[in-house]
C-alpha positions as CSV (number, residue, x, y, z in Angstrom):
1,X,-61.8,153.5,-109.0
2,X,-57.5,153.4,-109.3
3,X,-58.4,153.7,-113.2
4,X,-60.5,156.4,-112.5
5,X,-58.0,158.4,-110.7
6,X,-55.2,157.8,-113.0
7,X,-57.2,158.8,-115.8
8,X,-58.0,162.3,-114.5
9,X,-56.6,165.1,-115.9
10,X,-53.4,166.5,-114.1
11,X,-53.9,170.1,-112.5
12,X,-50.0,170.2,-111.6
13,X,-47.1,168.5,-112.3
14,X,-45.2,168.8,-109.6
15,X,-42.2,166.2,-110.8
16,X,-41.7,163.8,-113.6
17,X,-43.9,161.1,-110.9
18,X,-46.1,163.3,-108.9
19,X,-48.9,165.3,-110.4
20,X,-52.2,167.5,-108.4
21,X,-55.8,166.4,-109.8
22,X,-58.8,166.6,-108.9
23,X,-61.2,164.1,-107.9
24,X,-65.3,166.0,-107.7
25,X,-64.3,168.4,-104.8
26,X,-61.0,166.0,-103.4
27,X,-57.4,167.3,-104.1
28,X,-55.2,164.3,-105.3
29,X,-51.6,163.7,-105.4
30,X,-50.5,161.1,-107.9
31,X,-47.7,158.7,-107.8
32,X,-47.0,157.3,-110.9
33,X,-43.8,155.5,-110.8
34,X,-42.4,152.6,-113.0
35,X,-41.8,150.3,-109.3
36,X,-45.0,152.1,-107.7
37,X,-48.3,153.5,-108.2
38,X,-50.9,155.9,-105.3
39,X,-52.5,158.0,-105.0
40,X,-53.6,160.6,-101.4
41,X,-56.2,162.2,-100.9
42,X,-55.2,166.3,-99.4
43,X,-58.2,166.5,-97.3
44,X,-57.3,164.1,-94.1
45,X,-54.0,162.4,-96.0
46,X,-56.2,159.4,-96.7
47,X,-54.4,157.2,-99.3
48,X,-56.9,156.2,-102.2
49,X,-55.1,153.6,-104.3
């Protein structure tokens, strides 16, 4: 599943570490830092990864 997420395409780049994709019908935002690595789900705040 964490590959899956990170290997979606990016909607939004919203900074060099934080990107908007899309998971089905789930908004995502991405961390995808050198020290750390999540991912949140929009709908509820629910963190994925």
């Amino acid at each position: 599943m964490i590959k899956k997420i990170f290997a979606l395409p990016v909607i939004e780049q919203i900074s060099p570490v934080l990107s908007r994709r899309k998971l089905d019908e789930l908004d995502l935002i991405v961390v995808d830092h050198p020290q750390v690595k999540a991912s949140f789900a929009l709908q509820g705040a629910h963190l994925l990864s």
